[in-house]
Each structure stands twice: as structure tokens, then as C-alpha cells.
N, C-alpha and C positions, 0 to 999 in steps of 0.2 A: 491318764490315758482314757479313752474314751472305751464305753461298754463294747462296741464293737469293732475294735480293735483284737484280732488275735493274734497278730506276730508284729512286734515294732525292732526295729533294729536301731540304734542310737552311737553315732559317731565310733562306728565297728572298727580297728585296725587289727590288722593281719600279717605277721609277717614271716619268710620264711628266710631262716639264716638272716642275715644283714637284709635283706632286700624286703622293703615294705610292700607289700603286695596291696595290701586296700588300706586306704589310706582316713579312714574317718567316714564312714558310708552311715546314711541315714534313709530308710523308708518303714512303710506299712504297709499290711495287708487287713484290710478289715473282714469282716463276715461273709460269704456269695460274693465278693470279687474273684477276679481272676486279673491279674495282675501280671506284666512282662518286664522284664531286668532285660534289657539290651545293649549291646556293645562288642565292639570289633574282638577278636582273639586277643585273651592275652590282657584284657580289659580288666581283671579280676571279679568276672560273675562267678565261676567257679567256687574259686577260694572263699566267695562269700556264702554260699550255700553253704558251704563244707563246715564252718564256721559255722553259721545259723544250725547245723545239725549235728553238732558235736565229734563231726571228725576232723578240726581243725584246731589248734590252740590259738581262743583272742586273745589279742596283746594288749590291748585296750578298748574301751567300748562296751556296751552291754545288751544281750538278746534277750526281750520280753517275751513269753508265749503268754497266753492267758491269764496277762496283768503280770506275771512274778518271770523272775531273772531266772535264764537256764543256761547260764553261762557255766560251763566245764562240764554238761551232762552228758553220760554215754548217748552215742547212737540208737541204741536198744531201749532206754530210758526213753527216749523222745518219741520212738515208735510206738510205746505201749501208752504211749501220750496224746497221741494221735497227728505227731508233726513229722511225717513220712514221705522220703526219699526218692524219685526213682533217679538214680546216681546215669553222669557220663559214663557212655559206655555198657551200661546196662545190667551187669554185673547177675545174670541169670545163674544159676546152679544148673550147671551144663551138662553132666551125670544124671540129673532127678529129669522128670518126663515132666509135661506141661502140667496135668495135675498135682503132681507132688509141689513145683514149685510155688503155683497158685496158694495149696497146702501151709505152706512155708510162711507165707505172707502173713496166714492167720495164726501164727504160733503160740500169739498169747492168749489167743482166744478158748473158750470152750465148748460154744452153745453150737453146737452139730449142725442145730435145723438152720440156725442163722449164717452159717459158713458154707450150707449146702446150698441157701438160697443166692449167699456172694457169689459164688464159681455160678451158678447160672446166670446171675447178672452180669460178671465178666464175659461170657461166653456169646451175651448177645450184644457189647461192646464190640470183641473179636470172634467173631464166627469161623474164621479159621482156626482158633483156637481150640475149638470145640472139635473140630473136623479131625484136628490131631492130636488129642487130649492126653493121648499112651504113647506119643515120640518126647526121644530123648530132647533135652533145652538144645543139645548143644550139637543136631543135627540141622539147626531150623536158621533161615538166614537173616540178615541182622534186624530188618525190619519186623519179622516176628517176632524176633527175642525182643523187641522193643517195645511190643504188642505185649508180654507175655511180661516183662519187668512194671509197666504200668497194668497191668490186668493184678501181679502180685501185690502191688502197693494198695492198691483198690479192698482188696481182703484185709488189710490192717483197720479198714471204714476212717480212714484220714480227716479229723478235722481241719488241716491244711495239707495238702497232697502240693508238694515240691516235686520242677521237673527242670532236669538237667540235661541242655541241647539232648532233647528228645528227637531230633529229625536230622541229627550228625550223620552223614554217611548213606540215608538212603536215597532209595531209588524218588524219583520226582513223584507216582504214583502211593509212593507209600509214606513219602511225606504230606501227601495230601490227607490220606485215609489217618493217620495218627492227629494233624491239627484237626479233622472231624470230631473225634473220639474226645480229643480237649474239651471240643466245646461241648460235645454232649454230655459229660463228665460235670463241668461249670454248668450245663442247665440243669443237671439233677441236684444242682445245689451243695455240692464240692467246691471247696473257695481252693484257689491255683494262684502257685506263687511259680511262674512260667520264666526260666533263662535259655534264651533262644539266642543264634546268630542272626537268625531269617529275620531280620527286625519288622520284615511287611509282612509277616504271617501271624508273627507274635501282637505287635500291635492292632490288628487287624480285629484279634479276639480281645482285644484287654481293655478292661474297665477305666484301666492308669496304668503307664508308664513309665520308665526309668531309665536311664540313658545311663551308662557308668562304659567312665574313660578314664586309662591310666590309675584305679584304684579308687575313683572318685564318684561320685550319682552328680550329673552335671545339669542337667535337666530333668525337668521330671511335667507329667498332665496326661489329660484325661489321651487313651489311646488313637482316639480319632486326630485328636488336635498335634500330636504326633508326628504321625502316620501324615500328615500335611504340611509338616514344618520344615520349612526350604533347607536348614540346616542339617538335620536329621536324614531328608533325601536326599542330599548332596554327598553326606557321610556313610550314609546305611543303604543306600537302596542306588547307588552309580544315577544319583541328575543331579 
């Protein structure tokens, strides 16, 4: 595997009950990429995150992080690993207020000043964040909580920061404002293992892409060469 290589995945299969969900997937994420998994619903990008981060059991197939196999490791293990989550759906702690949750992110952490300096770095990611720092997660609407799930992951200091259809559900406006935050995230030099639907937003940013249909990576190239590809617009993007 090559030195800068930090997440390989190698002929991954998934399945749930009888039904194979992913069916042999192969990609990489190397060092400062930012990299997009695209495909219709239903495609198995999910399942393969889920997998890649220890809330899913492979059935066969093996996840590399940092050269060595982390196939069967907790969640929490991978986190304090630095291969962190922000899951579909967003999964905020809807009880704790925007700081506690932020809080939360850095659990495993100790060093005060370095945690104190995160939450202000998140803060001038989301500045609305900051605006509401003492509301409860789970008064705030889904695009903040979306704001506020990737603001938490950011406290873990991610050497691969995964994100899972991060722009599901919102408003046109705040899908905009969240693919910004992406990229300004990937220029501070955060490498992004990115599964989106929007496949023109996703590719738009990404260094290389991945095309995965019915359980499989069927295409794959640099994100521009993509984002161009008659096949790919004809499937992803209605021409």
C-alpha cells in the first residue's frame, strides 16, 4: 500500500440477512483528498460507510486504515483513531445544548486549551452556531443539526473525517452553505471521504470519484472527468 494511502477498502462485501448489499467494493482515500462515493438510492454507499466504520458486520473483504486491518473494530475505537463519522441523519444529542454537544465530540480528548481552541474553530465554520451556543440540539432545524453534527466530528481532529449524505433533506440555501464548509474543511487540510446523492455537488469538490451501483464501484476518475462523463450525466444529473 502505498505511504499515503490512509483508508483502502479491498473487495468489501456486506450483507444484511440473505440480501447482499455490497457486493465486492474496492477504493482509496489517500492523504488531503477529498474524495465522493456516488449513486442512486439504495446503491449501497451507506452500508459501505457503515462497514468502513465499524457499525456494520463484513462478510468478506478487508478495511485498511493507516496500513493495518480494522475489520470488527468498535465505533468508538475508530474514533479515537481519528476515522470519524458524521452518520445519515445526523444523530445530534438533542437534550445537550450546541456546546455540550460540540463537548461530546472531544470525549477522548484532555488538553482544555486545544478543545477550547476546536469550539472556536467550529464556530467560525458555523457562526450560527456560535449565535446559539446555550440552545438545546434538538430545538434547532435539520440543517443546523447538520451544521452542528459536522462541527462535533471536527472536535475529534479527524484524520479522515467521513460524511454521510450530509445535504439529505435540506433547504437549497443550506445545501449550499454545508458543500462550502466541505470545501473549506478539505482546504484546511482534512482529507473527506464524501457520500452524497447531489453527485454534481459531490463531484464538483472531489479530487476522484466513485460511481457505486447495485452494491458495486462501477466507475471510478478524477472528479472533473466525471462530472463530464455522458454516462454519469445521463444517470446522475437528468441529460
Amino acid at each position: 500500500m502505498a505511504d499515503d494511502v490512509l483508508l483502502q477498502v479491498s473487495n468489501l462485501k456486506v450483507a444484511y440477512g440473505g440480501i447482499q448489499a455490497v457486493k465486492g467494493v474496492n477504493f482509496e482515500v489517500r492523504a488531503g483528498e477529498l474524495v465522493s462515493l456516488i449513486g442512486a438510492n439504495g446503491a449501497g454507499k451507506t452500508t459501505t460507510l457503515k462497514a468502513v466504520t465499524g457499525l456494520q458486520p463484513v462478510a468478506d473483504g478487508d478495511v485498511l486504515y493507516l496500513g493495518k486491518s480494522i475489520k470488527g473494530q468498535g465505533a468508538w475505537d475508530l474514533a479515537k483513531q481519528g476515522l470519524v463519522m458524521v452518520p445519515e441523519g445526523r444523530g445530534t444529542f438533542t437534550r445537550m445544548t450546541i456546546v455540550e454537544n460540540l463537548q461530546m465530540g472531544a470525549y477522548t480528548r484532555n488538553d482544555k486549551a486545544g478543545i477550547d481552541a476546536d469550539m472556536e474553530r467550529v464556530f467560525t465554520f458555523f457562526p450560527r452556531l456560535k449565535e446559539r451556543r446555550d440552545q438545546l440540539a434538538g430545538t434547532m432545524s435539520g440543517g443546523e443539526q447538520q451544521m452542528l453534527a459536522m462541527g462535533r466530528a471536527l472536535m475529534a481532529r479527524p484524520k479522515v473525517l467521513l460524511l454521510d449524505e450530509p445535504s439529505m433533506g435540506l433547504s437549497p440555501i443550506m445545501v449550499d452553505k454545508i458543500f462550502e464548509v466541505v470545501n473549506e474543511i478539505h482546504g484546511q487540510g482534512v482529507t473527506v471521504l464524501l457520500v452524497e446523492q447531489n453527485a454534481s455537488r459531490a463531484l464538483q469538490l472531489a479530487n476522484r470519484g466513485y460511481v457505486m451501483e447495485s452494491g458495486l464501484v462501477t466507475m471510478t476518475g478524477p472528479g472533473a472527468e466525471l462530472l463530464a462523463d455522458p454516462k454519469v450525466r445521463a444517470a446522475y444529473l437528468g441529460e
